[in-house]
Every structure is written in C-alpha cells, then in structure tokens.
C-alpha positions as a LaTeX table, in Angstrom:
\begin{tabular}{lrrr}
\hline
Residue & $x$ (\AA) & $y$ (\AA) & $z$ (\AA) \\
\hline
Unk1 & $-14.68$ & $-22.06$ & 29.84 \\
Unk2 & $-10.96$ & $-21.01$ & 28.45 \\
Unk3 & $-12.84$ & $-22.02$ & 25.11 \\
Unk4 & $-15.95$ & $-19.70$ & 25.19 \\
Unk5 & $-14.02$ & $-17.03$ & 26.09 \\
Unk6 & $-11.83$ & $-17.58$ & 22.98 \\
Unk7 & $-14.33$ & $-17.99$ & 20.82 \\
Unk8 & $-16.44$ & $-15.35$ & 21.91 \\
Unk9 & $-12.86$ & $-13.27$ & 21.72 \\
Unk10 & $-12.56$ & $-14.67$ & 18.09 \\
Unk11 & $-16.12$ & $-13.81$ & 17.35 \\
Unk12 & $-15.62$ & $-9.80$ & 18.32 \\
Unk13 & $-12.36$ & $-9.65$ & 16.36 \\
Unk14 & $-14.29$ & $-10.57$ & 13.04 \\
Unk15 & $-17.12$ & $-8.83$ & 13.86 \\
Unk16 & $-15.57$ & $-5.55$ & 14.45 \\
Unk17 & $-12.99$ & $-6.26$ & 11.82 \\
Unk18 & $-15.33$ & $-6.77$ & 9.26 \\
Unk19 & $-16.94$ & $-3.62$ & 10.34 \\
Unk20 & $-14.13$ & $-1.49$ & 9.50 \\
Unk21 & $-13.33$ & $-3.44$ & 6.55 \\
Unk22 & $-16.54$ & $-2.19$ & 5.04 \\
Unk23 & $-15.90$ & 1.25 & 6.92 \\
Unk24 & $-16.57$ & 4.29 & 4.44 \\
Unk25 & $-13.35$ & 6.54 & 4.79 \\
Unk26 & $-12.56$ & 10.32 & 4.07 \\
Unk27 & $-9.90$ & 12.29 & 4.16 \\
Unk28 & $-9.85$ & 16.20 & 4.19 \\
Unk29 & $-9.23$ & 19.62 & 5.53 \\
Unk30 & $-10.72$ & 21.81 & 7.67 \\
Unk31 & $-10.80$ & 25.58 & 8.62 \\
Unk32 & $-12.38$ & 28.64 & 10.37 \\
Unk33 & $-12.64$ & 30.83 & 13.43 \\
Unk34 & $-12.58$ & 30.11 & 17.19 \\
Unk35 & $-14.02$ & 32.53 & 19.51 \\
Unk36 & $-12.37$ & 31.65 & 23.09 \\
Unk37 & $-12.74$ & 33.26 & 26.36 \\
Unk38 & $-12.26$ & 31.41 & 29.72 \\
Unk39 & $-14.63$ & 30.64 & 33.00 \\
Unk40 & $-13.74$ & 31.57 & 36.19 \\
Unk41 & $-15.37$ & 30.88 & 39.71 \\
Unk42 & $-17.27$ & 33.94 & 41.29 \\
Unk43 & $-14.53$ & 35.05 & 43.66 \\
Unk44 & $-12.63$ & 34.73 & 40.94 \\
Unk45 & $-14.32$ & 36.87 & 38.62 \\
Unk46 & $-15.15$ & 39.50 & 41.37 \\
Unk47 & $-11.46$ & 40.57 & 41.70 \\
Unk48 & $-10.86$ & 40.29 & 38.27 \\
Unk49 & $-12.04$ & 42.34 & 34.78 \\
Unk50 & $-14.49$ & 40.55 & 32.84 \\
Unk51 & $-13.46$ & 38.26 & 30.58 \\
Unk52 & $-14.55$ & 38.62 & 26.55 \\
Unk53 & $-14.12$ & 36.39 & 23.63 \\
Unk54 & $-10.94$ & 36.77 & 21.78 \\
Unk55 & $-10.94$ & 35.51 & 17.94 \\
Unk56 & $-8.79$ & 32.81 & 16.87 \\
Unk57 & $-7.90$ & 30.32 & 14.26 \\
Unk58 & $-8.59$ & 26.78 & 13.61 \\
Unk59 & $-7.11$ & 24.73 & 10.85 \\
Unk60 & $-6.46$ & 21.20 & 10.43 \\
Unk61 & $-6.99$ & 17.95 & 9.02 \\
Unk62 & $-10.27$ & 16.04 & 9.46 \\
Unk63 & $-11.44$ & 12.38 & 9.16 \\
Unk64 & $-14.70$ & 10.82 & 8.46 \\
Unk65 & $-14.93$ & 7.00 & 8.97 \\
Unk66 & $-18.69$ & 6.11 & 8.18 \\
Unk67 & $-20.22$ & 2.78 & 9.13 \\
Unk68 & $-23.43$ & 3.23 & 6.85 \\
Unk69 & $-25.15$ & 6.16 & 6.22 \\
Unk70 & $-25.82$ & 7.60 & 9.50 \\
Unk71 & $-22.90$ & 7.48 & 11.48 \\
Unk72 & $-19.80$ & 8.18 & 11.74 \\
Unk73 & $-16.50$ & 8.90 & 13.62 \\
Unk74 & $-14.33$ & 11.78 & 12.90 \\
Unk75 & $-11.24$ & 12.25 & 14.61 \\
Unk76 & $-9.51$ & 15.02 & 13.56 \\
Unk77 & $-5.85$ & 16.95 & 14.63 \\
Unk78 & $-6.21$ & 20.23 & 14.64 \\
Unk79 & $-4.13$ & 23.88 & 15.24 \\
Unk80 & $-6.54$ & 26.00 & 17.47 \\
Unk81 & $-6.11$ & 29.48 & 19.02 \\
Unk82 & $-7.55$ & 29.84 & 22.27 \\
Unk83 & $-7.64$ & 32.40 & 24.73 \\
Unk84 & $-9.44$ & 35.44 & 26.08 \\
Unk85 & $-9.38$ & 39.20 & 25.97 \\
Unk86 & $-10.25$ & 41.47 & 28.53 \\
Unk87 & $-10.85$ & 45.85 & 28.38 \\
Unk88 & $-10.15$ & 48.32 & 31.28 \\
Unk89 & $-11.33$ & 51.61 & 30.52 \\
Unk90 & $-11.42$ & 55.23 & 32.38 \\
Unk91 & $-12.21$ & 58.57 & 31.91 \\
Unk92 & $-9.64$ & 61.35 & 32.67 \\
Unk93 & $-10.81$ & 64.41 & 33.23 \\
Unk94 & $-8.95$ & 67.22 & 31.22 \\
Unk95 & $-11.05$ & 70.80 & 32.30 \\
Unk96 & $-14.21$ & 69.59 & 31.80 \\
Unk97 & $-13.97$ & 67.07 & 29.08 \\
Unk98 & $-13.35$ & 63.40 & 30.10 \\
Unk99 & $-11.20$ & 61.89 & 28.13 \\
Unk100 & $-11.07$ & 58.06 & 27.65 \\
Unk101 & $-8.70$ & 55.78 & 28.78 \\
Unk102 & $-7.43$ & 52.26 & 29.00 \\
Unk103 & $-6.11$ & 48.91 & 28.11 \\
Unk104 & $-7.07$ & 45.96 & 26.22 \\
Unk105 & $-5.10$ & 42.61 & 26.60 \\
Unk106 & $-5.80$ & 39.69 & 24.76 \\
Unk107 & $-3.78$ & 36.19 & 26.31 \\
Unk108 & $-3.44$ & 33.88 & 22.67 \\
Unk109 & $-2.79$ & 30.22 & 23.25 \\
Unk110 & $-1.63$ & 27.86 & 20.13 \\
Unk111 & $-3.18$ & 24.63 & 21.27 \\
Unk112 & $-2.33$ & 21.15 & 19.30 \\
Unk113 & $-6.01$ & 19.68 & 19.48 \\
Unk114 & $-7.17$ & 16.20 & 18.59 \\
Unk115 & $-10.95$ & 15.92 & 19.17 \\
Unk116 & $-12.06$ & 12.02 & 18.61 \\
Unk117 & $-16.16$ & 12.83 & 17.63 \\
Unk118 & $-18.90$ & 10.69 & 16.96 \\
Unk119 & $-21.42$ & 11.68 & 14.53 \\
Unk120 & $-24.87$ & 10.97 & 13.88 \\
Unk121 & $-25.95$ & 12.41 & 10.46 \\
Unk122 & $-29.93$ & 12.61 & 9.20 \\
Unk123 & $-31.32$ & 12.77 & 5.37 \\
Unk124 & $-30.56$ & 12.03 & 2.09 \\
Unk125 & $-27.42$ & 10.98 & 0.16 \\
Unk126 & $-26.55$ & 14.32 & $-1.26$ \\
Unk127 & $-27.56$ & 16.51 & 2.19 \\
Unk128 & $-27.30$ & 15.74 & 5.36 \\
Unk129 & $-27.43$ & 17.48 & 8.73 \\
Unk130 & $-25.34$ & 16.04 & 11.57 \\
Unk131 & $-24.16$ & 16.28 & 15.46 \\
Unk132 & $-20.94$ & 15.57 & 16.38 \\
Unk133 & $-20.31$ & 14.60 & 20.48 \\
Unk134 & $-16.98$ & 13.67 & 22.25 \\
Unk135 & $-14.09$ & 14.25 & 23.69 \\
Unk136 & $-10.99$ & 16.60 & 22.37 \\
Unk137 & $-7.20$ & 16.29 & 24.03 \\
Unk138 & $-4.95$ & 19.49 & 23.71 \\
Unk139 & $-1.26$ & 20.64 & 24.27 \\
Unk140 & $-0.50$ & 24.23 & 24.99 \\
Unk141 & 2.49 & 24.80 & 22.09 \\
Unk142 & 3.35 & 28.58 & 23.41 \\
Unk143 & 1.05 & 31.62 & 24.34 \\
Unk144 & 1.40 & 35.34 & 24.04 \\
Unk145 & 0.05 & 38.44 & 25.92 \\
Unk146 & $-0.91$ & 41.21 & 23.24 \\
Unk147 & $-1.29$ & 44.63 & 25.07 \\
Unk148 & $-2.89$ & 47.93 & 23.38 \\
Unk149 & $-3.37$ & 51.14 & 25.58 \\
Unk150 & $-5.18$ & 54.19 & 24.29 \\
Unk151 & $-5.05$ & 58.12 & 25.25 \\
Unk152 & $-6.90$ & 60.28 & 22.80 \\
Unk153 & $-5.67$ & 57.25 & 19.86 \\
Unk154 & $-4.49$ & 53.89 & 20.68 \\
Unk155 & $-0.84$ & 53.11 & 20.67 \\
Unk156 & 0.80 & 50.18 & 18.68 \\
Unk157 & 0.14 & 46.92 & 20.03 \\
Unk158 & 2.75 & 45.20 & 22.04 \\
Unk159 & 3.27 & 41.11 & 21.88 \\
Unk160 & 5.00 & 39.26 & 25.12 \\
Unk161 & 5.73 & 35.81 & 24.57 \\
Unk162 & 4.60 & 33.82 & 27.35 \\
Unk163 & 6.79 & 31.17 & 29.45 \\
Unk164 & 4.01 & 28.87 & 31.17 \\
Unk165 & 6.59 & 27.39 & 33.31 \\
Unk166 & 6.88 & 30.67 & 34.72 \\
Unk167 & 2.68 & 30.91 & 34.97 \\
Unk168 & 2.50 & 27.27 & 36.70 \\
Unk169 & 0.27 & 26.59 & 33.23 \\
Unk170 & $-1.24$ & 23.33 & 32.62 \\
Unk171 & $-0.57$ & 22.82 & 29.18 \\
Unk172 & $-2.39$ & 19.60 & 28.50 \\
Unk173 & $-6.00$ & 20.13 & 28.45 \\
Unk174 & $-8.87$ & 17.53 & 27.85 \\
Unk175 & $-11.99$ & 19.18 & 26.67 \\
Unk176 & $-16.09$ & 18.35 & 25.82 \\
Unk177 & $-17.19$ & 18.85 & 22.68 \\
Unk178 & $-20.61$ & 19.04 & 21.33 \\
Unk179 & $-21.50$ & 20.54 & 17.74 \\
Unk180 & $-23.84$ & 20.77 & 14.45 \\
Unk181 & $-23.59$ & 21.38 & 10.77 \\
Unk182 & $-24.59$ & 20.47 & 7.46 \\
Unk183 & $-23.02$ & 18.52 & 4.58 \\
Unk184 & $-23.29$ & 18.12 & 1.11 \\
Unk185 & $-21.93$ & 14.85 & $-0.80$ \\
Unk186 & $-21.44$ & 14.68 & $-4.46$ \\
Unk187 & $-18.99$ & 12.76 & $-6.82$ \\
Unk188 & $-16.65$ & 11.37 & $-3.62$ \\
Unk189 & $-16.58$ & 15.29 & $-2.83$ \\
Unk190 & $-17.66$ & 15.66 & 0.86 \\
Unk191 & $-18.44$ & 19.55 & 1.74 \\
Unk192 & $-19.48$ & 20.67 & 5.47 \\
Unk193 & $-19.37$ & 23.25 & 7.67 \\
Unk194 & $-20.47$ & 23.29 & 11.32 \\
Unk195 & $-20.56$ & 25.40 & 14.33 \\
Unk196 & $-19.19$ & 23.62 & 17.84 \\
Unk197 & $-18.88$ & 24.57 & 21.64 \\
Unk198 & $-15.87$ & 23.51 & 23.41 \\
Unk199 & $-16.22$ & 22.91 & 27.68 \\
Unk200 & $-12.68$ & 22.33 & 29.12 \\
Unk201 & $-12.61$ & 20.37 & 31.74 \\
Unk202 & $-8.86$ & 20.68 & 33.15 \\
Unk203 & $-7.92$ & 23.64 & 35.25 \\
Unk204 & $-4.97$ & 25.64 & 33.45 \\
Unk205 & $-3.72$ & 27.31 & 36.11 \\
Unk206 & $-2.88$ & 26.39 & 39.65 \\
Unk207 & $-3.62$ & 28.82 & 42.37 \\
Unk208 & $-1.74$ & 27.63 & 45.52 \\
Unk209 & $-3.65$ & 29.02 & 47.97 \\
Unk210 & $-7.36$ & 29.35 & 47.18 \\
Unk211 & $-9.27$ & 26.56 & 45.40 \\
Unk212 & $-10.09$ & 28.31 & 42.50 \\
Unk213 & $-10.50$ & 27.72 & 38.57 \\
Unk214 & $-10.04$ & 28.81 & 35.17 \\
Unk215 & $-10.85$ & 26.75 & 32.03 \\
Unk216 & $-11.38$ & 27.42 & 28.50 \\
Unk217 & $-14.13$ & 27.63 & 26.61 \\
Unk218 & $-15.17$ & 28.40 & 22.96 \\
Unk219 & $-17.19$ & 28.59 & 19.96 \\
Unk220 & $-15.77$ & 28.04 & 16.66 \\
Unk221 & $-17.16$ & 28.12 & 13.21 \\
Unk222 & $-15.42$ & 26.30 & 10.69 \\
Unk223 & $-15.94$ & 24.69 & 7.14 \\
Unk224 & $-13.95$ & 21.79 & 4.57 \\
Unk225 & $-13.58$ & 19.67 & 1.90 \\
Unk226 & $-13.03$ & 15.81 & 2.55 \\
Unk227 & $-12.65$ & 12.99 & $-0.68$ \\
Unk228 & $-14.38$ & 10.25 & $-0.08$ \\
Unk229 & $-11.78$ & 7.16 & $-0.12$ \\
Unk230 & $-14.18$ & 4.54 & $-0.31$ \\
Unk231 & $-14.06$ & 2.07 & $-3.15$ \\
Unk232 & $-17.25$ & 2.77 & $-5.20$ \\
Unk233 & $-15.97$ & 6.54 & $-4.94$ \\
Unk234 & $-11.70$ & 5.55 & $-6.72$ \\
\hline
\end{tabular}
C-alpha cells in the first residue's frame, strides 16, 4: 500500500511538473479605474445617507501562466483604491429663494490586492475574448475622509487621514471576483483590457452591538501590456 501511494505521489509530481514546465508565461502591467462604493444591510442603510460610487485607481503588475491556448491563471498584485462617497444636500431658504446646501464625503481606502484568477479564453491566436473567476486577498494600507461643503460655491476640499485602529477597521479583506475582456496577441506582445466586479466577502467594520454589515464592492475598468516569456516568443 505505502508503495501505491508513492508512486501514485511520484506520478502527480511529474505530471503536474511537466505541466508547468511547458506552462506559457507572461509578464506585464496593468492599469485603470475602480469605481467602489460599499453594501450595507437595510437597517443599516435606513439610518444612513445613501451610499454612491467613488472613483479610484488601480495599477499593478499582472501575470498570465497559460497551459495551452485556452486557459490560463493570472495572479496578479495590485494597488487599488476603494471606497465610497456619499451627498447630503438642503435647501435654505433666504426670502423666498432656496438656496442649496450640503456636504459631500468621499472615505478613500489604499488596498494592497492580490487576486489569484483563472481564465478561460475563446478564439483565435491573435484575438481572444476571456473570463477571469476567483478569489482576491487585500490589506487596508491607510484611508482618508475627503470632505467638501457648499453655500452658494463649494469650499476647498478638506483631507483627514484615517486611523482604523481608532474605527475598529478590518483591514484584511478577502474578496470574489468575476470579470471579462478581450485580448490581442502579436509578436510575444500580449494587449487586454477587461472590465471586473469585485464582491467582498469580509465585514470591515465591527458594530458591537447590532449584527450588522458593511463590505466593499466595485467595478473597475482597466487595460495592459504583458511580453510573452515563453520560448518560441525570446
């Protein structure tokens, strides 16, 4: 028995060895726009201003490591922006005339993201269209509150940093992520762009009394080179 299982053991190292042995790799990097906001529970969101979609960066450095022509996995480490924005407006009536009112914040998060993606890709050589699927694990870095109030013209806007110690903030995050996009392959030059939805799954902040939940979520669009490493490409 102690042999089977050795040589079965034996049998998965080659097998998956030789698999990445032939592996197609590239390198490259990535960039674009993240459009965050956050989802609360009802009760929640009933005592609290709506939430909106803030815009952010992404930037980073990708990975494509292609076993044939049709899949892939890409893990990739990334610099993300996340957050949320919300606006609280009134009227205050001067005479007759109302006269608007009110302030917009905008909470920014710098996350440290590495999503770890598989990806299916369908068509020819040269173009291909593809979906990405898996899991991405973040660190909060540091945050900021950005304030702007307006009374006839809005004021300068003002920029707290944020101390999540303070805020009882979760700053690791694990996240689903689920995408598309399109890429075009020609002399070891691979160029894509895609469009992705991010579902976190791991509740940033912990209210101590009632059970209930905010988590991130996002859309970002983003494009990049990568240069194919493989050896028909050098």
């Amino acid at each position: 028995m102690k042999t089977t299982k050795q040589v079965l053991f034996a049998a998965l190292i080659i097998l998956f060895g030789n698999q990445f042995a032939t592996a197609q790799i590239a390198l490259g990097l990535k960039g674009g726009a993240n459009f965050g906001t956050v989802h609360a529970t009802e009760t929640l969101n009933s005592l609290t201003p709506d939430f909106k979609y803030s815009t952010g960066a992404v930037a980073g450095g990708v990975a494509e490591i292609g076993f044939g022509r049709y899949f892939a996995l890409q893990p990739e480490v990334l610099w993300v922006q996340k957050g949320f924005l919300f606006d609280e407006g009134i009227d205050i009536p001067v005479g007759n005339i109302p006269i608007p009112a009110g302030v917009e914040a905008t909470i920014r998060t710098n996350y440290l993201e590495v999503p770890l993606l598989a990806k299916a890709k369908f068509g020819t050589e040269r173009v291909q269209a593809y979906a990405l699927l898996g899991p991405s694990f973040g660190y909060a870095l540091n945050g900021k509150l950005i304030t702007r109030t307006r009374f006839l013209f809005e004021f300068d806007p003002i920029r707290t940093d944020l101390n999540f110690n303070n805020l009882d903030y979760n700053r690791f995050e694990v996240s689903a992520v689920g995408g598309l996009g399109v890429q075009f392959n020609f002399n070891g030059i691979k160029w894509f762009a895609d469009v992705r939805y991010t579902y976190g799954l791991t509740e940033l902040y912990n209210f101590p009394v009632v059970n209930e939940q905010i988590k991130n979520r996002g859309i970002a669009l983003s494009t990049g080179v990568m240069l194919d490493l493989s050896p028909a490409n050098k």
